[in-house]
N, C-alpha and C positions, 0 to 999 in steps of 0.2 A: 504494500500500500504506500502512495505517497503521501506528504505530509499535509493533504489535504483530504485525504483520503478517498482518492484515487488508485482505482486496482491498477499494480505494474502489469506489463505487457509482458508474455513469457514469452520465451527464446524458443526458438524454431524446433520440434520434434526430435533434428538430426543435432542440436546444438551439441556441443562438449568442448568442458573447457580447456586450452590452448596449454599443452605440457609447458612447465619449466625450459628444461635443457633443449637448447636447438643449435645448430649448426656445429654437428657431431658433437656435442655436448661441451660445450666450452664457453659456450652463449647463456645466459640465464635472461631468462624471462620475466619478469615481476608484475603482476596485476594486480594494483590496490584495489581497495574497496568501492573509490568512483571507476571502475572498470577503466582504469587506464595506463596502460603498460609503459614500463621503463627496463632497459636490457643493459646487461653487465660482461663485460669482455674477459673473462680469464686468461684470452689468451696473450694479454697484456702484461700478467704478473709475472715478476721477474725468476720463477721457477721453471722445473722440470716440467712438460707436456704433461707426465702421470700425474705429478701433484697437481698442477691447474686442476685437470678433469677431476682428481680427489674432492677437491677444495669446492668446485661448481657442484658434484653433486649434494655433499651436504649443505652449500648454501640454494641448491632450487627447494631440499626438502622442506626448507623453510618459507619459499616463497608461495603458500597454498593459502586460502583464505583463514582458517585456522590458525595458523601461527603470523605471519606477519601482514598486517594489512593496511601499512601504510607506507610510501614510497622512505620516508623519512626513519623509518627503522633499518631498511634494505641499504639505501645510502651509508649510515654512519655502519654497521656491520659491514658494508665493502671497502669504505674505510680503513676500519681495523685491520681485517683480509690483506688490501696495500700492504701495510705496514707491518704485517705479521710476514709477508712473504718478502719482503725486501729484505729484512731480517735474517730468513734464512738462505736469503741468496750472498753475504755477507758471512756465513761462516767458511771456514777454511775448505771443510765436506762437505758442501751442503746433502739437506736428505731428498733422494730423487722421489719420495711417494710418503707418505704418510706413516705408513711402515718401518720408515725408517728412524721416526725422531724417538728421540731413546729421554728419556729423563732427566740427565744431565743438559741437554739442549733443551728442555718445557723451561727447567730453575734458570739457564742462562737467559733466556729470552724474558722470564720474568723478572730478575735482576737487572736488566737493562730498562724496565719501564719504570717512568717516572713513576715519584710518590703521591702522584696529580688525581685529580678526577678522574684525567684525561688516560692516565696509565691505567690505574683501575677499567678505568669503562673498555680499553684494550685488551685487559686479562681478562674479562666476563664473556665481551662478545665473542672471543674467540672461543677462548674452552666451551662454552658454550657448544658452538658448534662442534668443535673436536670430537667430545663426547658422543657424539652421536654416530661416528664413526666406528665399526666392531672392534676392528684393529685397533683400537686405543680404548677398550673398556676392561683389560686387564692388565696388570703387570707393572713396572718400574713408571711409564709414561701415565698409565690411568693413575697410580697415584700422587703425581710431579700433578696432574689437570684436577685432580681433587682437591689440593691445599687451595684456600682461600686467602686471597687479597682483602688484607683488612681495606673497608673504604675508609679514604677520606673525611674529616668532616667537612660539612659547607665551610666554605668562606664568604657567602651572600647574610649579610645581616639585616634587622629592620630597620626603617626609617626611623628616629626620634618624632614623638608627637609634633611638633616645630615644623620638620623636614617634609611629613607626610602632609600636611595639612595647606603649607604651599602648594604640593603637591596639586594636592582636593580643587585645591579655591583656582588656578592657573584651567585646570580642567572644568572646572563645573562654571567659570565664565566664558569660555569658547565653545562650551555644548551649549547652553544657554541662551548667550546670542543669536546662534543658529537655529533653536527652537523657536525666539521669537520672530526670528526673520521668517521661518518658514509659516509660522500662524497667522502673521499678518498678510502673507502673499493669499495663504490658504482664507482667509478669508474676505477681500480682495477677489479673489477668482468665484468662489460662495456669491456674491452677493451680481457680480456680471453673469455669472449661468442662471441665478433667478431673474434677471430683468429688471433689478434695481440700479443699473448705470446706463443713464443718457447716453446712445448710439452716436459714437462718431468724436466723445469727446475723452481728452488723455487718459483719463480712467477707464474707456472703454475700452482704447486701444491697448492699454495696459494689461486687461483684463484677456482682451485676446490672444495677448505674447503668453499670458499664462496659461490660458488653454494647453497653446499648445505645447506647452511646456511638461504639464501634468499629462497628455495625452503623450505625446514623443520623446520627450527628456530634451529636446531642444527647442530656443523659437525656432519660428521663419527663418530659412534662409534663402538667398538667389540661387540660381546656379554658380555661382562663384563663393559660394559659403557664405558671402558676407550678411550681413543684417539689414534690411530696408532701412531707409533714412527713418521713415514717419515712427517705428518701431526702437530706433538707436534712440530718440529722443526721448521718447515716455520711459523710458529703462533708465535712462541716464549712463549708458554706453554700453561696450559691446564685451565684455571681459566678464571671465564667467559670473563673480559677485553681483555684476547686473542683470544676469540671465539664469541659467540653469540653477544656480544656485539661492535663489528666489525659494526651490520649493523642494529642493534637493542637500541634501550633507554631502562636504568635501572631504576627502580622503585625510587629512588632519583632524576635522569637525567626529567623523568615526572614532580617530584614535582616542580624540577628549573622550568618547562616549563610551567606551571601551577602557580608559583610566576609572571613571564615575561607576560603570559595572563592579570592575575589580574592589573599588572601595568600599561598593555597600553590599556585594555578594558573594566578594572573593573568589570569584572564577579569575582561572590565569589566561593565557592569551589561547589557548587551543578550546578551551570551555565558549571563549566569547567568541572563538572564528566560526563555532559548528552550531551554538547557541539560534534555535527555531522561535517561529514567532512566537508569545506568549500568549494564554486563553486566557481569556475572560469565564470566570462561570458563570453561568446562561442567570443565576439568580443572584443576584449581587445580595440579596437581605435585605432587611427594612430600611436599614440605613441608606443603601444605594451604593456603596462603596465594592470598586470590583475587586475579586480575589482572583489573583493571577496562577495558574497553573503553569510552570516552566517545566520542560523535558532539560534534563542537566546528563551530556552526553560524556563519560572521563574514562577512555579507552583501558589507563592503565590498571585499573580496578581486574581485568581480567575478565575472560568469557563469561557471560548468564549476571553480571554485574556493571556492565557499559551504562546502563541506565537509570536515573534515578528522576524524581518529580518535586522537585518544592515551589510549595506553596506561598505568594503575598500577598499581601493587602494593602491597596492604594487606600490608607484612611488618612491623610494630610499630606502635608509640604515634608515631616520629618519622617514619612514611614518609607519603610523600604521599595514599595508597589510604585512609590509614585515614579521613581526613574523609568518603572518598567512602564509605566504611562506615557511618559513623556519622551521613551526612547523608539516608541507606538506612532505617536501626534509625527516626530521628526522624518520617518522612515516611511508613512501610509502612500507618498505618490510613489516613492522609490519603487516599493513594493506591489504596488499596485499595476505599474509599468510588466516589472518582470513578469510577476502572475500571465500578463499577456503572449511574453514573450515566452517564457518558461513554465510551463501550468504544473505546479507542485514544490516550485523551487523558496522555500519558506525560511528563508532565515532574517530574520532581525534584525543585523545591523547590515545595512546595504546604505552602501554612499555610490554618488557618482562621480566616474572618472573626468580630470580637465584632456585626457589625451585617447581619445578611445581607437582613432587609427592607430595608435601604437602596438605593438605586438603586448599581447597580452602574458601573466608570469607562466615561468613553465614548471609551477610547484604541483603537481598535476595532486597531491592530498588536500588540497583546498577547493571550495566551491569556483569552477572557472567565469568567465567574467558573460553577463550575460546584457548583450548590446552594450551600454555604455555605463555599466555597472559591475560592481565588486561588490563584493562583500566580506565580512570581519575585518578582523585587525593581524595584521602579517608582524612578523617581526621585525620588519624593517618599516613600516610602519611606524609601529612602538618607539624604535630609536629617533628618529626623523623627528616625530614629536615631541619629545623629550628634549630634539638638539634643538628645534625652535624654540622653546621653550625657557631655553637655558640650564634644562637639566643635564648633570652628567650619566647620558646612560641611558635607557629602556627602561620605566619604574616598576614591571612588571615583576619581573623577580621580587626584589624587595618589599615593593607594595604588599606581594600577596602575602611574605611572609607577614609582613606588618600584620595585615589584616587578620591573619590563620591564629599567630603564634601569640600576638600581643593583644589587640581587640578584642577578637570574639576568645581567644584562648577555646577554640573549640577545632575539630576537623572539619572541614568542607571536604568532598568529593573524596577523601581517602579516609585510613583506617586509625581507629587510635591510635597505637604502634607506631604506625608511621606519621603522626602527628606530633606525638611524645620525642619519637629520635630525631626528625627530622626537622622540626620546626623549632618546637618550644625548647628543648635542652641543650640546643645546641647557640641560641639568640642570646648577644649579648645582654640584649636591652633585657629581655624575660629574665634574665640571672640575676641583673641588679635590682631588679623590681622584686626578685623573690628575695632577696636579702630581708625586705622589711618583713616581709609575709611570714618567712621562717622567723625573725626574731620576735613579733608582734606573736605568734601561735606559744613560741619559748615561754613568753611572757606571759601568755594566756595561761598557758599548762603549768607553770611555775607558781601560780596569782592562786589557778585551782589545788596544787598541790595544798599549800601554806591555808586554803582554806578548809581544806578536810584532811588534816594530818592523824588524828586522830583515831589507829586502828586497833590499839585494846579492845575487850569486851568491855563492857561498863554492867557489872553483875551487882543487886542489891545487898548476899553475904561471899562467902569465900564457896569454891569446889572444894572438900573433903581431898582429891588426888592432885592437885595442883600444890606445888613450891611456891613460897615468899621470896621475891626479889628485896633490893631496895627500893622499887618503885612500883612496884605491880605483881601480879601474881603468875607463876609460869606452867604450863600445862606441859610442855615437851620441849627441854632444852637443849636436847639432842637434834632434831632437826628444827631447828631456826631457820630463819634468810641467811643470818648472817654467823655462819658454823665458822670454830676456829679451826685450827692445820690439824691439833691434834686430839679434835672433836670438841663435844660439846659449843656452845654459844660464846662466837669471840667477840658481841658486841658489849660497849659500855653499857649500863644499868641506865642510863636516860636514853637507851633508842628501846626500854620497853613497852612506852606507850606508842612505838610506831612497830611493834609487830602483831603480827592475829594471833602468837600464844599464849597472848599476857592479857590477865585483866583486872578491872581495878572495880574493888568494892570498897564501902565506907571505912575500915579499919589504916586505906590506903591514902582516905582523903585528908586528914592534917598535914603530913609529909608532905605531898603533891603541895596543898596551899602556901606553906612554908617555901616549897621549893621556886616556888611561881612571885613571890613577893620577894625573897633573896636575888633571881633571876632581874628583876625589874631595877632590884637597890645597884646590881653591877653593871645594868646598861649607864646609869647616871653618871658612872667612874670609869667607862672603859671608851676607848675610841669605836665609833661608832662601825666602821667593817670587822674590827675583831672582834664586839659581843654578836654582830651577825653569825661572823664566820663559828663561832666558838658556841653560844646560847642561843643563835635565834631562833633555829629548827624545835629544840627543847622548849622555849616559851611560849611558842606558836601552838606546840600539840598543847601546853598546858592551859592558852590561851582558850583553845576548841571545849576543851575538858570543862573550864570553868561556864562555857557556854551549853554545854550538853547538859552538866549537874543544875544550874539556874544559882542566881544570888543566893536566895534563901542556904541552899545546903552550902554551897561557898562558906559563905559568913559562919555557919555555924562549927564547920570544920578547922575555919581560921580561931577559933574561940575554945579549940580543941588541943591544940596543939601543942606538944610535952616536949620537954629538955631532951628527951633520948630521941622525937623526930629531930630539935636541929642538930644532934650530934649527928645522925645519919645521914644527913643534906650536907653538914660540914664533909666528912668522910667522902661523901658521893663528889660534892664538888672538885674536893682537892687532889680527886683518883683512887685515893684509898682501898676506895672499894672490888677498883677494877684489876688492882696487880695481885 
């Protein structure tokens, strides 16, 4: 079906698809997914005839709809291919066939590639293929092609809020302008097709350049291209800003639109070059506000996962819906034309070209150019606008991470995993920003500790099988938290109210009270980090304690309290107790 949903036309009874390998197998064939072939010369690499034919056929096995389906995979894999065979045409022996490369030659070849991206992405795509050859799924070479290249990390970081937001604003007034340019043409031509403009007078004729403008994607021309006098006048010249681009976006004017997707959807440049038009649901709701159903196409998710759907809602100027409204308003004549020209061809952002006799790209994975129109945003695109712009660079990379790793802190189009490695743990900006996040949490769980210290039992009389501590009573002082080397409990006698085998009943509470008012008389006399470091954890549990028992038994326990507890408080303080 096409993406209007139109039945595709099926291929002829006798159809079958066109082999890989041809001209005696040294030729490969590649047919991406817009059915359109690109061929690859082995007999160019600088090897042995057997190796060539070796090397073509596991790279045709690859060239079937199933595994690679886009020209742009086949390219950088014949890249590698190059570079892997020039390699071995560079050793002393080289190996005449596949058979030949022994282990010692996989580790030299891999020793020679850089510590780069660009090294790694050599060792993948090659082994890769290797592997698939039988002759190398045993033995010294299979496992020289088994070891892994650690990857690289990125060296692409995000934008600073500051950096990205010039960014925003640079783009979102050059999309802008061009949506109000194109509104007010579009309405303008709206009000001449009803018959509310006087015939014959500049708004009329205005009105008529526009016609044909929205109808052909160009005005009038003579036979000599140029523009009628009576027509160059009411435009105010002949350069495109005064003509097609009335009612049409310019190859720049996309790229803005295309920055402004990234920023509030974070799709990267291959999302927004395949990006289809977006639905309206047929019921908007009570409100009236449409919600946009998007197809979000992201190849590398892998088969039976290409495709995903989210949903937005145009509900004002700050919702996310509204660019998809307004990037609708900007594209409706573009699109409207191709519909004519191309019946099914649906995609989104479609600007028109200033040079359409030109030879058109020969990226043949991208939507080709249909009459005087493009569509997405190309890579070179990206740069172009960027370098008008005065940015260093293409902001797409960055941008997106911006958006992925630091904004939303969520995944788009890929998997947590690879949202976690790829994005967020590896961004400078996310590291410094989690600095606060981990010490603010530290603080939080420290803030919590210091408020529930307090894990004795708190029992009304004593257990009959439990031992008297000096501070609490102990049920098993054999296995504690804190056991010494040579058993038993190697902690001090004031960490028993932070264990669960101690607890404390009224015979315990004078001591304790004694020990919590002593505690307090040496904060008064001691520098303030050493009674932390030294009392505070102790005052704190005794702090809790005097909260859990209330005032009343407090007070009475303070009113309690005999010469042999401070003798015991003296002893506990001074170690006594603990050697």
């Amino acid at each position: 079906m096409s993406g209007r949903g139109r039945r595709a036309s099926l291929p002829p009874a006798d159809h079958s698809a066109p082999e890989p390998l041809a001209d005696g197998g040294l030729v490969v064939r590649h047919v991406n997914k817009r059915n359109r072939g690109k061929e690859y010369d082995f007999s160019t690499l600088p090897v042995t005839e057997p190796m060539q034919r070796s090397l073509a056929v596991l790279f045709a096995a690859c060239c079937t709809p199933h595994r690679w389906t886009s020209h742009l995979t086949s390219k950088m894999n014949w890249k590698q291919l190059v570079l892997f065979a020039t390699f071995l045409s560079q050793q002393e022996r080289p190996p005449r066939d596949l058979d030949e490369l022994t282990g010692a030659l996989v580790n030299r070849w891999r020793q020679s590639l850089s510590k780069t991206t660009g090294g790694y992405n050599a060792f993948t795509c090659v082994v890769r293929l290797l592997k698939d050859d039988a002759r190398l799924q045993s033995g010294p070479v299979a496992e020289a092609l088994a070891r892994r290249m650690q990857k690289p990390k990125s060296r692409t970081q995000s934008y600073s809020e500051a950096e990205f937001d010039v960014i925003k604003a640079a783009a979102r007034r050059m999309f802008r302008a061009a949506l109000l340019r194109i509104n007010e043409n579009a309405r303008h031509l709206e009000r001449w097709r009803d018959g509310d403009i006087a015939e014959g007078c500049d708004g009329w004729v205005l009105g008529e350049a526009l016609d044909a403008v929205a109808r052909t994607g160009d005005v009038p021309r003579n036979r000599d291209r140029d523009i009628p006098a009576r027509l160059r006048r009411v435009l105010g010249g002949g350069r495109s800003e005064h003509t097609w681009q009335r009612l049409f976006l310019s190859r720049m004017e996309a790229g803005a639109l295309g920055v402004l997707l990234l920023a509030e959807h974070g799709w990267n440049l291959s999302v927004i070059d395949r990006a289809v038009v977006a639905r309206a649901s047929p019921d908007p709701g009570e409100d009236g506000h449409p919600t946009y159903s998007i197809p979000v196409e992201k190849r590398r998710r892998g088969a039976g996962l290409y495709y995903e759907t989210r949903n937005v809602t145009d509900h004002g100027a700050d919702s996310r819906g509204r660019l998809i409204t307004q990037a609708l308003q900007a594209t409706r004549f573009a699109r409207a034309i191709v519909e004519e020209l191309a019946p099914g061809t649906d995609l989104m952002v479609v600007w028109r070209t200033s040079r359409p006799q030109q030879r058109a790209s020969e990226d043949h994975d991208r939507q080709p150019r249909v009459g005087a129109f493009e569509f997405g945003v190309s890579t070179d695109t990206a740069k172009e606008w960027a370098r008008n712009q005065g940015f260093p660079g293409s902001p797409f990379q960055r941008g997106r991470r911006t958006v992925v790793a630091v904004d939303r802190r969520e995944p788009t189009q890929h998997s947590q995993d690879t949202h976690d490695r790829s994005y967020a743990l590896v961004d400078q900006r996310v590291q410094a920003e989690a600095v606060e996040v981990i010490a603010a949490g530290a603080e939080d769980a420290a803030r919590r500790a210091r408020a529930a210290v307090l894990v004795a039992q708190v029992r009304d009389q004593p257990m009959p099988d439990e031992v008297e501590t000096a501070a609490a009573d102990c049920s098993d002082s054999e296995h504690g938290p804190y056991p010494a080397p040579d058993g038993g409990c190697g902690a001090s006698f004031l960490m028993c109210l932070a264990c669960e085998n101690a607890s404390i009943h009224p015979g315990h509470h004078p001591r304790l009270v004694h020990l919590h008012q002593v505690l307090a008389n040496l904060r008064s006399v001691l520098p303030p980090p050493t009674w932390h470091e030294d009392w505070g954890d102790a005052h704190a549990r005794l702090e809790d304690l005097k909260g859990t028992l209330g005032d009343g038994t407090w007070t009475q326990a303070l009113a309690k309290v005999s010469d042999a507890d401070r003798d015991l408080i003296d002893l506990l303080l001074t170690g006594s107790l603990d050697t």
